[in-house]
Every structure is written in structure tokens, then in C-alpha cells.
N, C-alpha and C positions, 0 to 999 in steps of 0.2 A: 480168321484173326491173323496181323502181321505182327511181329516185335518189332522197338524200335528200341533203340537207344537215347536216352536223351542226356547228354555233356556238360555238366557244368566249368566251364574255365577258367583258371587265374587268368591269364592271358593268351592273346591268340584273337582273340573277338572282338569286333567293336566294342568304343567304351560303354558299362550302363549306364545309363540314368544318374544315378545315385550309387555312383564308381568311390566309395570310401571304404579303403582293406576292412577287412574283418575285425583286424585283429587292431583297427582302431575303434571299432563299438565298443556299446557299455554292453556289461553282460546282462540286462534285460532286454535287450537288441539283440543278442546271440539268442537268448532264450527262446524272442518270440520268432524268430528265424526260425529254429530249430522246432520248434510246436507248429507253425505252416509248413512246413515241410512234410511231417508226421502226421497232420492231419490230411495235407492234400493225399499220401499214401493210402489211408486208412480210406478217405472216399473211393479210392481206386478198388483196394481190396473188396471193398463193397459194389463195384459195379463188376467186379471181374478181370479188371483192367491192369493189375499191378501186379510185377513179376519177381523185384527186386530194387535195391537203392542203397547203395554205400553213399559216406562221407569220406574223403581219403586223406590221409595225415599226407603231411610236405612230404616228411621223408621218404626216399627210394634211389635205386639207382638203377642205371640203364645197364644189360649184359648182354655181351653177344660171346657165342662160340668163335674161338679165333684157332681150330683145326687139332686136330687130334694129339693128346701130349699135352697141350698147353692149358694155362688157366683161361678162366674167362674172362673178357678185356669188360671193364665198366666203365662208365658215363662215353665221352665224345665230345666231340666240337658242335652237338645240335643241341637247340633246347631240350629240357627233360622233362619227361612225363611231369614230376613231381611239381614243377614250375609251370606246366598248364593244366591241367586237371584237376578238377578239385573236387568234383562227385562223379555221381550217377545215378541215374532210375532206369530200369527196363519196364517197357510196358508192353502189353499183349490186345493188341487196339484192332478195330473193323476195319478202320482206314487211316491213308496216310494224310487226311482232313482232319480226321478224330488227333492223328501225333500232334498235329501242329499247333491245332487246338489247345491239348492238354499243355506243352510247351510253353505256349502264352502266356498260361495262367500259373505256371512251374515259375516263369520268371517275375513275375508279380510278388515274389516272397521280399519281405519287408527286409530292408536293412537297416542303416546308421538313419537315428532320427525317426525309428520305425515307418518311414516312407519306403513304397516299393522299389526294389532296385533296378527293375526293368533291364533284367540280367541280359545277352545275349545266349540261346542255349544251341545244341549244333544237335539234329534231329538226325540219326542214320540207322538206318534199316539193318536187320539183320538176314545175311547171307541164306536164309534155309529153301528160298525158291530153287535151288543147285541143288539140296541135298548135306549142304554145308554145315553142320551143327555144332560141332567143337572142332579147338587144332589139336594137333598132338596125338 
């Protein structure tokens, strides 16, 4: 079995399908958003397949180390996390045909007008063929 990570973006990715913010839907739209979502989970859980899956709030800020003594320097002149990223699911898949697979169908979650949003989602592996498993 590999992990993948699978990305959902505010921006960064080609536009979807049915590219209307979120936060212009009605909340029956939100709702049934959020119920495919937790249900595509729940199938996973049941095949074996599902590892994890946050929703992430806008806010955050970017922080780097700027040398011993000093505070830590926040945000930047780049985009910020908080302005592209918008979730996440970890899965625990046979192959990286089965990621791409599940992806498809990750993006198929309904939006504005309960039509599918035909999201783009960014599918990347996780490092543990090195031995890599957490930083820090």
C-alpha cells in the first residue's frame, strides 16, 4: 500500500467546471457538499483505503525562523498557504491508478446548483520509499 495525498485548492489549479466560491452557495449546497464528502470517506474507511481528511479554515500565516535572538518573520511576498489550500484527504491505496481513480471521483463533489464541481485535485505521494515519515 502507498499514501497519497490528495489537495484541494482555492487557487493554483485550473479553473473547475463549476468554479462558483463557496461562500456564494446556499447552505443546502454546503450541506450536500459536505455529506459527499463524508460519505466518500466512510466508503474508504470501509475498503481500507482512508487515512485522514481535514477541511481548513482561510485563516493562517506563513513563519520562518529569521536566526537566533530574533522573532519569527510571518507571511512574505508569495502566495499563502491559506489562499490555496482548502483541504485534504490522505489515502492508503494499492496503486497510484487506484489515487487517481479515487481523485476523479473526490472531484465530482457537487457544488453551487448541486452540479459537480469537476474540482481540479493535485495527487502527490508520500515520501516513505526513503524512509521519510515525519519532519522535525
Amino acid at each position: 500500500m502507498a499514501k497519497y495525498l490528495l489537495l484541494k485548492h482555492y487557487r493554483g489549479a485550473p479553473e473547475a467546471v463549476n468554479d462558483v466560491p463557496m461562500d456564494q452557495w446556499r447552505p443546502e449546497e454546503v450541506t450536500a457538499h459536505v455529506q459527499y464528502m463524508n460519505d466518500f470517506a466512510a466508503r474508504l474507511v470501509g475498503t481500507g483505503e482512508f487515512v485522514d481528511s481535514q477541511a481548513l479554515a482561510p485563516e493562517g500565516t506563513f513563519v520562518r525562523y529569521d536566526g537566533e535572538g530574533r522573532p519569527p518573520v510571518t507571511d512574505g511576498p508569495f502566495a499563502e498557504t491559506k489562499d490555496l489550500i482548502a483541504g485534504w484527504m490522505v489515502i492508503d491505496v494499492e496503486s497510484y491508478e487506484r489515487a487517481l481513480e479515487l481523485a476523479g471521483e473526490l472531484s465530482a463533489a457537487p457544488g453551487a446548483h448541486g452540479k459537480p464541481i469537476h474540482e481540479w485535485l493535485e495527487v502527490r505521494p508520500f515520501l516513505a520509499h526513503q524512509g521519510v515519515t515525519h519532519c522535525g
